[in-house]
C-alpha positions in Angstrom: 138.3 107.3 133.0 141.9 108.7 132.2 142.1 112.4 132.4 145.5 112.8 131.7 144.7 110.5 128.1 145.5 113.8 126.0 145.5 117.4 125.7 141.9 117.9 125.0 140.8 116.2 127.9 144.0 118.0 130.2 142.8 121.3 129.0 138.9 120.6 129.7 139.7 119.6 132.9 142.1 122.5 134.0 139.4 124.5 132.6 136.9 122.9 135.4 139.5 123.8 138.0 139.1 127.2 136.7 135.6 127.4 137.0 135.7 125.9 140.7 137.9 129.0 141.2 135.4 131.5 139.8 132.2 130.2 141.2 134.4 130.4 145.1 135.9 133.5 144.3 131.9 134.6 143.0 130.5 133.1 146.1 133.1 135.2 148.8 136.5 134.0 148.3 138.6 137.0 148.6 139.1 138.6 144.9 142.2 138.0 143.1 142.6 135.0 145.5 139.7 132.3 144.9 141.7 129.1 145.3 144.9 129.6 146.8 146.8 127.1 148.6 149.4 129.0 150.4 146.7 131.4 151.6 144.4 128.7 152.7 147.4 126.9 154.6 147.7 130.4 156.2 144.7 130.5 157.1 144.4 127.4 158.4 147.1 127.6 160.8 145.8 131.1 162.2 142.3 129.0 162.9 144.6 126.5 165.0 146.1 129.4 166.6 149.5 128.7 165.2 149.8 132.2 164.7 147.5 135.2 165.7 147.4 137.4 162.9 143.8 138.1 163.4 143.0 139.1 159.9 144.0 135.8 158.5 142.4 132.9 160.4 139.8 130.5 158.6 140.2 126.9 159.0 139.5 126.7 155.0 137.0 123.6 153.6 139.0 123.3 150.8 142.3 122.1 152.1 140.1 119.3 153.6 138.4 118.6 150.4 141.3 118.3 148.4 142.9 116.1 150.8 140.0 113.9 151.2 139.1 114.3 147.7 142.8 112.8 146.4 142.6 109.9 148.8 139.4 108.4 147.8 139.8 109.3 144.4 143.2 107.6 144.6 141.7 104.6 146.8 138.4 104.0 144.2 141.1 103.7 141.6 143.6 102.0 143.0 145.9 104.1 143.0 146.9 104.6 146.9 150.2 103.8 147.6 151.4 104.6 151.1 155.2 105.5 150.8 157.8 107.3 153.3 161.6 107.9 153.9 163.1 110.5 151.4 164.9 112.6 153.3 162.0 114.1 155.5 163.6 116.9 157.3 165.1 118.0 153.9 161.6 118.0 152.5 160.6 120.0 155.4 162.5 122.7 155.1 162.0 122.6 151.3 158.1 123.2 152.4 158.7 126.0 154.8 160.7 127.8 152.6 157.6 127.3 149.3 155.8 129.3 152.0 158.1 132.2 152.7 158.5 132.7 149.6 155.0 132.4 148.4 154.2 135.2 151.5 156.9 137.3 149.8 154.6 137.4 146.4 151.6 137.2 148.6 150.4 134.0 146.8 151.1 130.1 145.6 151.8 129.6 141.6 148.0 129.1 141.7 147.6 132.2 142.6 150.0 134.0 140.2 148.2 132.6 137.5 144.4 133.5 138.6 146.2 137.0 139.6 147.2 137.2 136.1 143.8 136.0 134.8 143.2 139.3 136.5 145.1 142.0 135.1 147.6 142.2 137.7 150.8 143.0 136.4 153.0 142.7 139.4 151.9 138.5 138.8 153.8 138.5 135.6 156.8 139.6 137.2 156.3 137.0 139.8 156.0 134.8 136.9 159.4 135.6 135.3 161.0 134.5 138.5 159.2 131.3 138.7 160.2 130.2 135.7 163.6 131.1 136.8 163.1 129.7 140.0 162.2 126.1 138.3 165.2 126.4 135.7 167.5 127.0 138.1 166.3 123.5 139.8 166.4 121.9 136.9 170.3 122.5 136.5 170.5 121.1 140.3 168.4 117.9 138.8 170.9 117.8 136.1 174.3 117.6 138.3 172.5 114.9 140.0 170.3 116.3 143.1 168.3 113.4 144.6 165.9 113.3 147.4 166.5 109.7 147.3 163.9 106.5 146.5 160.4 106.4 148.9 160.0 103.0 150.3 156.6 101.4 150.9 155.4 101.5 154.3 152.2 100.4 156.3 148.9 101.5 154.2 147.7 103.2 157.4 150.4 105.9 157.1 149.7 107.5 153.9 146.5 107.9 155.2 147.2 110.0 158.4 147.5 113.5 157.0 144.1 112.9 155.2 142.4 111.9 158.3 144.1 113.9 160.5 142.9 116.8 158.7 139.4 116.0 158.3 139.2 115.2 161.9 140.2 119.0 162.1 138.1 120.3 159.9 134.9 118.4 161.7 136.4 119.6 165.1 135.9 123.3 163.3 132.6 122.8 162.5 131.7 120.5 165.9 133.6 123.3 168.6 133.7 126.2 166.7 135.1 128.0 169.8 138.3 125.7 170.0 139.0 128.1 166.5 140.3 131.4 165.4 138.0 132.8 163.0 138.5 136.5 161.3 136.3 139.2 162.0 138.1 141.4 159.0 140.7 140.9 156.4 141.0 138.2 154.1 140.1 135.3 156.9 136.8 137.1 157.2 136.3 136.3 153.6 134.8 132.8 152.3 132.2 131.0 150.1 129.7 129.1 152.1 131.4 126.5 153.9 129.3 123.6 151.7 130.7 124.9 148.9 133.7 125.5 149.5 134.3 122.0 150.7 132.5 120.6 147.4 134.8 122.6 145.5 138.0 121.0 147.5 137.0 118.1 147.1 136.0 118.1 143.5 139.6 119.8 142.8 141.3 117.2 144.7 140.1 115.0 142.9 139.9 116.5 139.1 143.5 117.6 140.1 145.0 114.2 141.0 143.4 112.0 138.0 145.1 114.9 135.6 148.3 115.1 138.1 148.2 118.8 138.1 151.4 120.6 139.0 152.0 124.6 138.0 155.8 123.4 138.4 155.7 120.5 136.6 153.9 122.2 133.3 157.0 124.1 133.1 159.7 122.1 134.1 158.2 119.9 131.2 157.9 122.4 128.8 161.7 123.2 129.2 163.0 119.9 129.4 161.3 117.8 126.8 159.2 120.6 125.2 156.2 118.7 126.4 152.8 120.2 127.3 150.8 117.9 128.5 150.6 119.4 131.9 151.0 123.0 130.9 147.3 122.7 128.7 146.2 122.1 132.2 147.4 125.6 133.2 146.4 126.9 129.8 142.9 125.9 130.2 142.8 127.3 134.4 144.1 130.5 132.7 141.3 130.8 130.4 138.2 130.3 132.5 139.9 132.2 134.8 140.0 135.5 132.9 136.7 134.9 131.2 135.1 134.8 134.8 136.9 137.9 135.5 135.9 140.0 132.7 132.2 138.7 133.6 132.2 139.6 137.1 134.2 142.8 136.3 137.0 141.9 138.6 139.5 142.3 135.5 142.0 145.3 135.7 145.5 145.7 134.2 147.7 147.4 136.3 150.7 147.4 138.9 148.6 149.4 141.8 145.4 148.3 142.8 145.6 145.5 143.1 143.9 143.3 145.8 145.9 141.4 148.4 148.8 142.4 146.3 152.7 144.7 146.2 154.2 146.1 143.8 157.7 145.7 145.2 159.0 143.9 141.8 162.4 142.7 143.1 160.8 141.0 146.0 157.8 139.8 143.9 160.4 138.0 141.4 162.6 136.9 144.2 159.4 135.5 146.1 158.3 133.2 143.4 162.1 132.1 142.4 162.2 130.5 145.9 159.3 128.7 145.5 159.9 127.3 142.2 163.4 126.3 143.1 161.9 125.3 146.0 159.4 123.1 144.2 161.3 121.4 141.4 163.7 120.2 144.3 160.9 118.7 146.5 159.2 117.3 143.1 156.1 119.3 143.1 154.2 122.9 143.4 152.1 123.4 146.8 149.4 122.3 145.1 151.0 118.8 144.2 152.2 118.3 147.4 148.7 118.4 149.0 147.6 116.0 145.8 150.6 113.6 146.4 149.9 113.7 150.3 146.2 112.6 149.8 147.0 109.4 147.7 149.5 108.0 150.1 153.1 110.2 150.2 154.3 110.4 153.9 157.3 112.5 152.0 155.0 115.2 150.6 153.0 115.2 153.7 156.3 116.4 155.6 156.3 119.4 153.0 152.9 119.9 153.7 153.4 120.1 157.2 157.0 122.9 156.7 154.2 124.3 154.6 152.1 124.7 157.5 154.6 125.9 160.5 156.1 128.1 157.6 153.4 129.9 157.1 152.7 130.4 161.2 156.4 131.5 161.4 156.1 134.3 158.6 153.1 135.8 160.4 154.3 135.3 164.3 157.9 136.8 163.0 156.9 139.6 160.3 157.9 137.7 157.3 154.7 138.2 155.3 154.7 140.8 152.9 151.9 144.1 153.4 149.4 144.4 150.6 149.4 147.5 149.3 147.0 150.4 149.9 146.1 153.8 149.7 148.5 155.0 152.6 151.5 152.1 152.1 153.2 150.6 149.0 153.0 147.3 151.3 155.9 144.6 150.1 157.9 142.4 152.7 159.6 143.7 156.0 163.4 144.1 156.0 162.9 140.5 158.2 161.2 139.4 155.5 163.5 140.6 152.7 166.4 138.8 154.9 164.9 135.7 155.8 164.1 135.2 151.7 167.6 135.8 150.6 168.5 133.1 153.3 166.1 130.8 152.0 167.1 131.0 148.6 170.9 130.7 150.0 170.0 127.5 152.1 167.6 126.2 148.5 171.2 126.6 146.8 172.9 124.2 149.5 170.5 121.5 149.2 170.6 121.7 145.4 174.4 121.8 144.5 175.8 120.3 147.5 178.5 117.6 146.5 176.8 114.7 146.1 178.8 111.2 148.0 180.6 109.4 145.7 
């Protein structure tokens, strides 16, 4: 069956994505935070001991899910294609920097929206500088940025992330002790682990029939004033803040928020990186995990600057502080600096002079 057929069937299913969301975020996903990928990458590589920030380490079942869930769903339909060689150490860095600047905002595009399914203001703002994050690539796509053409490779390559990480995530559950696990904080935090992995992979594989991608619903919508993809986000939205109001986690505000700052410039800035980011490396965090899972060796790379990005914010200070009682939390000075250099560097790889 084709999803992605038309908008009725697009919104329905972003409206099942949502309601994966709800039910993990119901079931002990951390509030305001249900299905986010940068925070599950972050946890993830605190569990591997990437990083020790103790209060964020949780090799998470739904990284694994999604993964698996795109590659079978992509192999049962035939749609597997095991591709490599677009510029990998540029898509690398494109990666890390999606994750600095996601642990600016203190959350991946996913997350802005169910944080605005919430009542939290301090998302909207994030989500004005997305926007502007994903225009500004589009001008770079416009002068004639390029990663270059994937090539088909060996179909065992596509595969590797997918197994690779599975093998990871059944090592977690085999050796637990070989794993960092949270005691407090956010890691500490999780649906049952059956669950959680049923959701990934159900998501992984709702997400890549539909091609979900929070960039690509607005880079569409800009571009050809299409919105196909963004009644996908539409529909996410909806179920998100119904499920909200119902479990009375809905509360409009700047402070107050959980796992959350309300340091505006840095919240805008945080988000502009990542879609910039994004549009450049031809898809959201989300879509790269997607895109890995069916067979890209190139969106696997951005998974993995993904991944070391998010140890480096935590073992250097990057990461923002949520806000509480005592603190208005935000990013460190080493944090502020090391996003304004990652937007500089996103501003190199976009409007470089291309060869002639």
């Amino acid at each position: 069956m084709d999803l992605a057929k038309n908008k009725t069937t697009l919104l329905i299913s972003g409206a099942i994505l949502g309601l994966i969301a709800v039910i993990l975020a119901a079931t002990g996903n951390p509030g305001n935070m249900a299905f986010c990928i940068a925070c599950f990458i972050r946890d993830s590589a605190g569990a591997v001991k990437l990083h020790t920030t103790a209060t964020v380490q949780y090799f998470r079942p739904e990284i694994a899910g999604m993964l698996l869930g795109a590659f079978l769903i992509a192999v049962a339909t035939k749609e597997y294609r095991s591709t490599a060689g677009s510029a990998p150490m540029v898509r690398f860095i494109l990666g890390f920097i999606m994750m600095v600047g996601a642990l600016v905002f203190l959350g991946c595009p996913l997350r802005m929206i169910i944080r605005m399914a919430a009542g939290d203001l301090n998302a909207y703002v994030g989500l004005v500088g997305f926007v502007a994050g994903i225009a500004t690539g589009i001008v770079a796509l416009k002068r004639g940025f390029s990663l270059g053409r994937s090539h088909e490779t060996t179909s065992a390559a596509g595969a590797v992330l997918p197994i690779a990480w599975t093998f990871l995530f059944v090592l977690s559950l085999a050796v637990p002790a070989l794993f960092a696990l949270s005691e407090s904080g956010p890691g500490s935090m999780h649906a049952p682990m059956i669950l959680s992995l049923a959701g990934g992979l159900l998501f992984g594989i709702v997400a890549q029939r539909i091609r979900m991608c929070t960039i690509g619903g607005i880079r569409d919508l800009i571009l050809t004033r299409n919105t196909d993809l963004f009644a996908i986000l539409a529909g996410f939205f909806v179920i998100m803040l119904v499920g909200n109001i119902a479990l009375d986690k809905f509360t409009v505000g700047f402070s107050g928020q959980p796992i959350a700052h309300a340091q505006h410039i840095w919240n805008f800035l945080g988000l502009y990186a990542v879609g910039f980011a994004g549009v450049l490396a031809g898809g959201c965090p989300l879509r790269q995990i997607i895109l890995a899972g069916q067979g890209s060796s190139d969106a696997a790379v951005t998974f993995i600057g993904m991944f070391v990005g998010a140890a480096f914010c935590h073992n250097f200070g990057l990461a923002s502080a949520a806000a509480s009682a005592e603190a208005a939390g935000g990013p460190s000075t080493a944090g502020k600096v090391a996003l304004i250099i990652a937007i500089a560097v996103t501003f190199v790889i976009g409007f470089m002079p291309k060869k002639k």
